[in-house]
C-alpha positions in Angstrom: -5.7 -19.2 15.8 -6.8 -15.8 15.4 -8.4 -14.8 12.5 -8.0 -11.1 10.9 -9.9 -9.8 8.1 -7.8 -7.0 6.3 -9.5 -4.9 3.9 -7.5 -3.1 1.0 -4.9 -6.1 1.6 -4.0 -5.6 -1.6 -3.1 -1.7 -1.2 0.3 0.0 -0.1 -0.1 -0.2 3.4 -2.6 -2.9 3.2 -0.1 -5.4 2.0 2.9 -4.4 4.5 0.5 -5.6 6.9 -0.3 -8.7 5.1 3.0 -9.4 4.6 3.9 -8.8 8.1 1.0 -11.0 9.6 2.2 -13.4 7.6 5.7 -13.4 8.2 5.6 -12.7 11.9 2.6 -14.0 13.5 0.1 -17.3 13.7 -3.0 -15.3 12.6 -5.1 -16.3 9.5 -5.2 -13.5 7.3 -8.3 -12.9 5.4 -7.6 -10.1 2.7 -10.8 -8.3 1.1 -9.9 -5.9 -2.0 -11.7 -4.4 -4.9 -8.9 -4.5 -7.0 -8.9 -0.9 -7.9 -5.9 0.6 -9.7 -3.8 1.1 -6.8 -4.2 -2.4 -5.5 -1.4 -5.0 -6.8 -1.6 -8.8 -5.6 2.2 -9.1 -6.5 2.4 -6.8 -3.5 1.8 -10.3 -1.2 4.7 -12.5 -2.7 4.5 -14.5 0.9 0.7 -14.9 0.6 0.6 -17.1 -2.5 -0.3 -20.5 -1.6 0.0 -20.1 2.2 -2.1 -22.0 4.6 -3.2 -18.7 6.2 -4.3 -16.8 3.9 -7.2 -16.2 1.8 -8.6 -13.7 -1.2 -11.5 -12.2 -1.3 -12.4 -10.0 -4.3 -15.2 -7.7 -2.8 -16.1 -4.1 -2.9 -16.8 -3.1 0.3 -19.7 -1.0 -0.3 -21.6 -4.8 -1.4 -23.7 -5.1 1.9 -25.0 -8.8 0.7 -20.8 -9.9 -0.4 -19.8 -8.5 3.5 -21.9 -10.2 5.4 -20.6 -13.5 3.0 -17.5 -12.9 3.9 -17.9 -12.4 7.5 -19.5 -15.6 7.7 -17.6 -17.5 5.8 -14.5 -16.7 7.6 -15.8 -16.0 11.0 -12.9 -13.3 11.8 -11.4 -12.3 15.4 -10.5 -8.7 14.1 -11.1 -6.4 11.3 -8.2 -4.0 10.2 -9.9 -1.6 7.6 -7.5 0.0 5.4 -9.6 0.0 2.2 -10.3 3.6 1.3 -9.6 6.0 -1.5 -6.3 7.7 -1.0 -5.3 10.2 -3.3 -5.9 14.3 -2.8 -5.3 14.9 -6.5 -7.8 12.4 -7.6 -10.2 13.2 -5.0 -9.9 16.6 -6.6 -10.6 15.7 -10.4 -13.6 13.1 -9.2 -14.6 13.2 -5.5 -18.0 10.9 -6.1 -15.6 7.8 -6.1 -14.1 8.8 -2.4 -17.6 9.3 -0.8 -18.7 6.1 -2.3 -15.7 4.1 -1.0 -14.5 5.9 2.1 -18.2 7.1 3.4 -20.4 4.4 2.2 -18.0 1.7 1.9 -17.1 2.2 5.5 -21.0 2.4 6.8 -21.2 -0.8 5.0 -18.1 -2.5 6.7 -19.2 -1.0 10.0 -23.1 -3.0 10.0 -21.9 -6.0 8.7 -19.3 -6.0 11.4 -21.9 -5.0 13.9 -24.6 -7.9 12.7 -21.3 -10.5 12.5 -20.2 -9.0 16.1 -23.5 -9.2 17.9 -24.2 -12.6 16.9 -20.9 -13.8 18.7 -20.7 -16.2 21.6 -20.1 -14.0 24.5 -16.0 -15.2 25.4 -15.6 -14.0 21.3 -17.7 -10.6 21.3 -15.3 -9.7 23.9 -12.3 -9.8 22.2 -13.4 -8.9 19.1 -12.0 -6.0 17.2 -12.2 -3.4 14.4 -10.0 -1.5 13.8 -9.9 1.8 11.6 -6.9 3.1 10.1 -7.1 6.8 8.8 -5.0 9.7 8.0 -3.5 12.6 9.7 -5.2 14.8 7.0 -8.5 14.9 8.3 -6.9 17.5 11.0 -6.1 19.8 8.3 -3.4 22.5 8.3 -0.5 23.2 11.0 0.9 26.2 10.9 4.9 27.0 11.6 4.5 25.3 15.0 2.3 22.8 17.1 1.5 19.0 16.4 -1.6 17.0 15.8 -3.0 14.9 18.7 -5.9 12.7 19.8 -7.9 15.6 20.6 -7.0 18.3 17.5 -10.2 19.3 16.6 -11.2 18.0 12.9 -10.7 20.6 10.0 -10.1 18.4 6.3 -9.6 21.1 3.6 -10.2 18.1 0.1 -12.7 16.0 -0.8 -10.4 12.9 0.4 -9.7 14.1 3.8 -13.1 15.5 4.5 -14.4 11.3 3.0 -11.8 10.3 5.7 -13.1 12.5 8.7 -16.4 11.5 7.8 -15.5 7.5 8.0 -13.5 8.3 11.4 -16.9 9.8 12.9 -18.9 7.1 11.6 -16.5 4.4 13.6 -16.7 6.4 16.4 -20.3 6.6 16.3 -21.2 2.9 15.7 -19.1 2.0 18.8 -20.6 4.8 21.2 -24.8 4.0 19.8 -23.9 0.6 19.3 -21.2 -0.9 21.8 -19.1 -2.2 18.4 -15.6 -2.5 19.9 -13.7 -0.2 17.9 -9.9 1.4 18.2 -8.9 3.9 15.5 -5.3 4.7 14.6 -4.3 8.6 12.2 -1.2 8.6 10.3 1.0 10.6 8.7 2.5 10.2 5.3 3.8 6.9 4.7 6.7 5.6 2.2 8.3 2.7 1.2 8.7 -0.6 -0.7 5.7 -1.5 -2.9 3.8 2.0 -2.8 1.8 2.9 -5.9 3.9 5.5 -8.0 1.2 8.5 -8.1 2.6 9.5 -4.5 5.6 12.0 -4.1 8.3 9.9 -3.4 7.9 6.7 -5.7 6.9 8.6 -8.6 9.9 11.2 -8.1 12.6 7.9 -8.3 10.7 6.4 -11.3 10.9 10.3 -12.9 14.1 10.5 -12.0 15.4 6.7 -13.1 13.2 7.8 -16.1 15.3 11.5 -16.7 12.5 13.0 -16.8 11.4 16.4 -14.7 11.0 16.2 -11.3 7.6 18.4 -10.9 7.3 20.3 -7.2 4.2 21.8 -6.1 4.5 25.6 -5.4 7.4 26.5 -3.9 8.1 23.0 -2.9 7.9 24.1 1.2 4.9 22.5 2.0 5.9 20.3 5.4 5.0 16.4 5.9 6.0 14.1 8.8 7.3 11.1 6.8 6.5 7.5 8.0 7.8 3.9 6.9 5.1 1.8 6.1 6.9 -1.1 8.1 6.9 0.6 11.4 3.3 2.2 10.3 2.1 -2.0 10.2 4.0 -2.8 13.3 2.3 0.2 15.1 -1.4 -1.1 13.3 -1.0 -4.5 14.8 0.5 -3.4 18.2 -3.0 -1.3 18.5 -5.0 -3.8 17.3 -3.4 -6.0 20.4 -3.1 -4.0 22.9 -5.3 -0.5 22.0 -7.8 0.7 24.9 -11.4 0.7 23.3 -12.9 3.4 21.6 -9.4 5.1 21.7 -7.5 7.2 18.8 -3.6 6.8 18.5 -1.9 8.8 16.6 1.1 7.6 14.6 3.8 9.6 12.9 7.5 9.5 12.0 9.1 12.3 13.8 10.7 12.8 10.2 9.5 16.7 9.0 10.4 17.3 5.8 9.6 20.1 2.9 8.8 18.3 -0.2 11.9 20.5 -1.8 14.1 18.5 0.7 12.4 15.4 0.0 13.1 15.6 -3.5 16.5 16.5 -2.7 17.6 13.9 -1.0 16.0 11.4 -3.4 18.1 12.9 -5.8 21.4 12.1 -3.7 20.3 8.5 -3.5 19.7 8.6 -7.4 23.0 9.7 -7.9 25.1 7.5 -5.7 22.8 4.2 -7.0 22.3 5.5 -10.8 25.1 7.4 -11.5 24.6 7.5 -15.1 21.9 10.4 -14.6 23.6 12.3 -12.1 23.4 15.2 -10.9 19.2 14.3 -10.5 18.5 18.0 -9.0 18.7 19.1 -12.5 15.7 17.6 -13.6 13.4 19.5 -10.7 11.2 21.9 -11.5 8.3 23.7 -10.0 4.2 23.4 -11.4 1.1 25.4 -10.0 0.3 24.4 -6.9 -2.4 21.8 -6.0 -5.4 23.6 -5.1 -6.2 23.8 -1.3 -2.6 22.3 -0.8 -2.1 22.0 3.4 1.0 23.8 4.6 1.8 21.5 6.8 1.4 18.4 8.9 3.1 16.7 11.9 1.8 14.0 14.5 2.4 13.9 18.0 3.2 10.2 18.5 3.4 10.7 22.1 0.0 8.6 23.0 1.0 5.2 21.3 4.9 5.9 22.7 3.8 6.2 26.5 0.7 3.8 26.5 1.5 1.1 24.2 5.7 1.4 23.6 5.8 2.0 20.0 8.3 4.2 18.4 9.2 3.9 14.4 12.5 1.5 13.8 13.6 3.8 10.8 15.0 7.3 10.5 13.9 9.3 7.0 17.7 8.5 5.9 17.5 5.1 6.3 14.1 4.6 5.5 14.3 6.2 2.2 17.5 5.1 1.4 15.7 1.7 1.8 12.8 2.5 -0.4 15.1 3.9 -3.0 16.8 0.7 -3.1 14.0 -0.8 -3.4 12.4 1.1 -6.6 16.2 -0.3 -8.2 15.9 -4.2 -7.5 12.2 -4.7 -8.1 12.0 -3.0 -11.6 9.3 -5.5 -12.9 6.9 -4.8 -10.2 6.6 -0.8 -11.2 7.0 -1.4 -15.0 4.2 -3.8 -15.1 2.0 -0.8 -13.5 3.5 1.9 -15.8 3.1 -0.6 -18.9 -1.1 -0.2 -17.8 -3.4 3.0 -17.6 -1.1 5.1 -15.1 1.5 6.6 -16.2 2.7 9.0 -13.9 0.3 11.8 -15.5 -0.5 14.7 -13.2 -4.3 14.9 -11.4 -6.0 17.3 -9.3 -5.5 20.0 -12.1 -8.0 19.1 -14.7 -9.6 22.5 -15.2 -6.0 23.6 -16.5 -4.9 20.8 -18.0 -1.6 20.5 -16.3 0.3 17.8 -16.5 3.5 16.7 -15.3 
């Protein structure tokens, strides 16, 4: 039985690939989380008393509680998802995105490495780590051209530029050091169970909520949107099948203006809580966030032609999906609004914005 150690199994798309190793494969699923504020164990209904799966509470900057783990569990792959996530936080307090994204991931990699090198030769083979990072760390697009394996690196926030720094890192411990590593970039992922500080959950709990619907600038910035299903599918079909020391990048084919994002929440809003329709009427536009990227969009070709992967979802039925979603599972998102987020906007603290 394979054996996959997933850290930030506990995060948004952490636990859509918990729940899908779970639900669609034999493996053993070994989920290592810090528990930070995005992280939500009632994101893994499947997971609670399975036979293949087990908790681990650790940060993964503890060097001494890694190589615990690694031993204890003795895992096949790793699939490290645990990072940092959010621009406007990494704007108010960057420390905490060097410590988790930088160090963390130097930590993960030599405890992998000592774990790795001590394998039988038939399991150092076939073992895997596999780093999951973000188109971001490419930086800015302009009206035209895509992202690929080979865009040179250019991250313009204190997240992305923790990100690119972790992507170099992987690279670096599997060119000096052998470590058989596959990294994957994506772009912006939605969907069920995603923590409602992100655009498109915390625009359906605003607008569920009547309150304003607040829009960067102009609201034209571009993003290539991504279901966080098909973004685990595509995670696990590189982690099978991904050449060594290869980057694939992975992305919707779904460009959208955050305007037109908001917009078509709204429509969904109005057909499935009619009582606060027309939803448009509660948008409104706030000061930019600083050193906001114009725009983003993946060229998915890679993974397409050399490993068949293509996303299952449209942006109309994916959001549609997700808005459903935000509807019929009420108790998960009150019980994080109930706590210390509550949908308060970061990245401006100098000004003292809020949303």
């Amino acid at each position: 039985m394979t054996r996959i150690l997933v850290t930030g199994g506990a995060g948004f798309i952490g636990s859509a690939v918990v729940r899908q190793l779970l639900a669609e494969t034999d493996a053993f699923v070994v989920n290592v989380d810090k528990l930070t504020y995005a992280a939500n164990l009632s994101s893994l209904p499947e997971a609670e008393g399975n036979p293949r799966y087990a908790f681990e509470k650790v940060d993964i900057c503890d060097a001494a509680e890694l190589r615990r783990v690694f031993d204890a569990h003795q895992p096949d792959a790793v699939m490290h998802l645990a990072a940092e996530s959010h621009v406007d936080r990494s704007i108010d307090g960057p420390g905490e995105f060097i410590q988790t994204n930088v160090v963390g991931t130097f930590r993960l990699l030599e405890a992998a490495r000592g774990y790795w090198s001590a394998l039988p030769d038939d399991r150092k083979k076939a073992f895997r780590f596999h780093h999951i990072s973000t188109d971001e760390v490419f930086g800015t697009l302009g009206d035209d051209g895509f992202f690929t394996e080979t865009t040179a690196y250019s991250p313009n926030s204190p997240y992305s530029a923790s990100k690119a720094s972790s992507d170099h890192l992987v690279r670096a411990w599997h060119e000096t050091y052998g470590l058989p590593v596959v990294l994957t970039n994506c772009s912006n992922n939605y969907g069920p169970y995603h923590f409602p500080e992100k655009l498109i959950p915390l625009m359906i709990l605003k607008g569920l909520a009547g309150e304003k619907l607040p829009v960067y600038g102009k609201g034209d910035n571009i993003r290539d949107w991504l279901y966080v299903e098909d973004h685990a599918r595509a995670l696990r079909l590189v982690l099978e099948k991904g050449k060594v020391g290869e980057s694939y990048n992975i992305g919707g084919h779904n460009e959208r203006t955050n305007l037109e994002v908001v917009r078509a929440i709204c429509a969904h809003l109005d057909e499935m809580d009619p009582a606060g329709a027309p939803h448009d009427r509660l948008i409104s536009f706030v000061t930019d966030r600083p050193g906001h990227d114009k725009r983003y969009a993946i060229d998915a070709g890679k993974i397409e032609r050399e490993l068949g992967w293509t996303p299952q979802e449209t942006f109309e039925s994916g959001l549609r999906k997700t808005v459903a979603w935000y509807l019929e599972n009420r108790e998960w998102w009150q019980a994080i609004l109930n706590g210390s987020y509550q949908g308060e906007r970061l990245g401006l603290k100098e000004e003292g914005a809020a949303q």
